[in-house]
BAFI-550403 format. One record per residue (C-alpha): residue in three letters; x, y, z. Coordinates in steps of 0.25 Angstrom, whole numbers, plus 5000, padded with zeros to 4 digits. Layout:
// BAFI-550403
ALAXYZ/...
***
This chain:
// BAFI-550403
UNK500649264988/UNK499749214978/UNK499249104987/UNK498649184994/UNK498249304984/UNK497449184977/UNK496549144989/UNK496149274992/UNK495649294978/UNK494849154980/UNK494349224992/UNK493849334986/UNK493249264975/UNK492649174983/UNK492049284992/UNK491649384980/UNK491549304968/UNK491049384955/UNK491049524964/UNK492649514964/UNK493249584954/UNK494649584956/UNK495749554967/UNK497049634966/UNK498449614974/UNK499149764974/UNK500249824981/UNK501649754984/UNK501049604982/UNK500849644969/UNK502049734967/UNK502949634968/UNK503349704984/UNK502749594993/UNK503349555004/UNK502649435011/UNK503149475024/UNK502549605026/UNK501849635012/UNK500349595010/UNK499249594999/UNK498249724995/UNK497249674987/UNK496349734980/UNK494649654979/UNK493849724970/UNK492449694971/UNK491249734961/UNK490549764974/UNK490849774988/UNK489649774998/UNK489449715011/UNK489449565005/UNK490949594999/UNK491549635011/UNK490949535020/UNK491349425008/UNK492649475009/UNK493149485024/UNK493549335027/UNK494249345015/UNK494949475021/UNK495049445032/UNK495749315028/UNK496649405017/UNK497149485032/UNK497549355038/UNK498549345027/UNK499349495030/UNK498549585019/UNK497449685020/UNK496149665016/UNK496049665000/UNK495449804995/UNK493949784992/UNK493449894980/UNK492449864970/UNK492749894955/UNK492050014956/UNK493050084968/UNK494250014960/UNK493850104947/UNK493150234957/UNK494350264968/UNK495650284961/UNK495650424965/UNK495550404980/UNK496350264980/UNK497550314970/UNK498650274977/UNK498050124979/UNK497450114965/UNK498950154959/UNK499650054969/UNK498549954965/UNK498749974950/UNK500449984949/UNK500349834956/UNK499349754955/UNK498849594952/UNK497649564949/UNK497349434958/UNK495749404951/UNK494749474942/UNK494949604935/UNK496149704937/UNK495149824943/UNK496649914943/UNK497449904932/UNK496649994923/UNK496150084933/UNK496350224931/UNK497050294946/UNK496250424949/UNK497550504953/UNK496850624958/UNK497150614971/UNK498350524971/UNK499450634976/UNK498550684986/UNK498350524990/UNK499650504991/UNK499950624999/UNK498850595008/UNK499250455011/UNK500650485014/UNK500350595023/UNK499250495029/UNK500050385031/UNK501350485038/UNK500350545047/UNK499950405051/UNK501550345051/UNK501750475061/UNK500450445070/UNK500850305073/UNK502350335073/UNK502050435085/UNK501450335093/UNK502550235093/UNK504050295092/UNK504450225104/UNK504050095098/UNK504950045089/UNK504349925084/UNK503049995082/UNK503550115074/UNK504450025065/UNK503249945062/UNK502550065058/UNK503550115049/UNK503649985043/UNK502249975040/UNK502350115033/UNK503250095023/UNK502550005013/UNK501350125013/UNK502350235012/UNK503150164999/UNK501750154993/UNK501450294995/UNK502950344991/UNK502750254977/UNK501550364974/UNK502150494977/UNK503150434969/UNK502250414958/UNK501350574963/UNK503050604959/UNK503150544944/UNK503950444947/UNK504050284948/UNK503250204958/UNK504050084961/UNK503149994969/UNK504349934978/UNK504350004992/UNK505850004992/UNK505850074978/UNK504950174982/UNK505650234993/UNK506850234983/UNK506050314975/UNK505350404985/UNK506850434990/UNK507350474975/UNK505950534971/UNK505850604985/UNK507050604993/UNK506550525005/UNK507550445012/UNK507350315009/UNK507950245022/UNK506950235033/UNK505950195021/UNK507050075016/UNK507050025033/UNK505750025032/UNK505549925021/UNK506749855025/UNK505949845040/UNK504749815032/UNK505349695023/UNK506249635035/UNK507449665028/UNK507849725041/UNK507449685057/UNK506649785064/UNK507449815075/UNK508449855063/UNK507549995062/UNK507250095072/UNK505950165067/UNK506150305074/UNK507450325068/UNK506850325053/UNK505550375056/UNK505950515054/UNK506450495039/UNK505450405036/UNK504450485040/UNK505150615032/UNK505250525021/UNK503650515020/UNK503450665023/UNK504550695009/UNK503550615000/UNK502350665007/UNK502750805002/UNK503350764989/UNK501950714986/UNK501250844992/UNK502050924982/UNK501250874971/UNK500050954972/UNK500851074974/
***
């Protein structure tokens, strides 16, 4: 991990030299919940500036980082870092609970979260991310294969989302998917089964011919519409 983590920072130097202000690794690489085989690498670059000649510096390097399995780093200038903490809450409080600063500055650990719209970001993604989990499902009931993958590929955004309506709720955030859904099954009663296939599916503890999507779709998809409305409840 570090191998590679160390020449993309070479990279960006390279490539941006005094305008790089910091590199940061966040989410389950630093969380200590990265799993080679279908974990990859967020990274955050932050930039003093970001015109034309950043970007173009920076797409052989991106394009390169893809090649490895993870998405392009996020590019914000110091000035977006310390300005969109209201609109970003839910990444900035992700970034900030795990974090490691690869090179230069930590732009995050004393930066002040915005919450002002966090409930109503949470609320929105969820709902967002089940409309889109239902849209796609439609299309491919009849396909096992296809829907398993989906619902796989699901899960890791859904246990992000879950931590914070756990946090909207007062309670503890852990940062290990399989201890969130614990939590959201005490905090909100979901049943925590199809959620627990998934993750089993996800981490090849089990074979996929082991899970048939369609008969855990139904209580998987319950289970999201139970935290959605425990979310929606705050603002009442």
């Amino acid at each position: 991990m570090d191998k590679v983590l160390n020449q993309l920072v070479e990279k960006l130097q390279k490539a941006h030299g005094e305008r790089l202000v910091s590199v940061v690794l966040y989410g389950s690489a630093a969380a200590g919940d990265h799993h080679a085989a279908f974990s990859d690498f967020n990274i955050l670059c932050v930039l003093s500036e970001i015109t034309a000649r950043e970007m173009g510096a920076s797409e052989e390097i991106f394009r390169w980082w893809r090649a490895q399995g993870s998405p392009s780093p996020l590019l914000l200038t110091e000035h977006e870092v310390a300005t969109s903490t209201d609109c970003f809450a839910i990444e900035f409080h992700d970034i900030q609970q795990h974090h490691r600063v690869l090179y230069g500055k930590d732009a995050v650990t004393s930066l002040v979260v915005d919450d002002s719209f966090y409930r109503a970001q949470v609320e929105h993604d969820l709902r967002a991310k089940l409309l889109r989990l239902r849209q796609k499902a439609s299309g491919m009931l009849s396909d096992a294969a296809l829907l398993r993958r989906l619902l796989a590929d699901s899960i890791s955004t859904f246990c992000v989302l879950f931590r914070h309506a756990l946090v909207l709720h007062g309670g503890e955030a852990p940062s290990r998917k399989r201890e969130v859904i614990a939590r959201a099954h005490e905090r909100f009663g979901i049943d925590a089964a199809p959620f627990e296939t998934l993750l089993d599916l996800r981490e090849e503890r089990i074979k996929p011919r082991e899970v048939e999507p369609a008969a855990l779709l139904d209580s998987y998809l319950k289970g999201i519409a139970v935290v959605i409305d425990a979310v929606d409840q705050l603002e009442k």
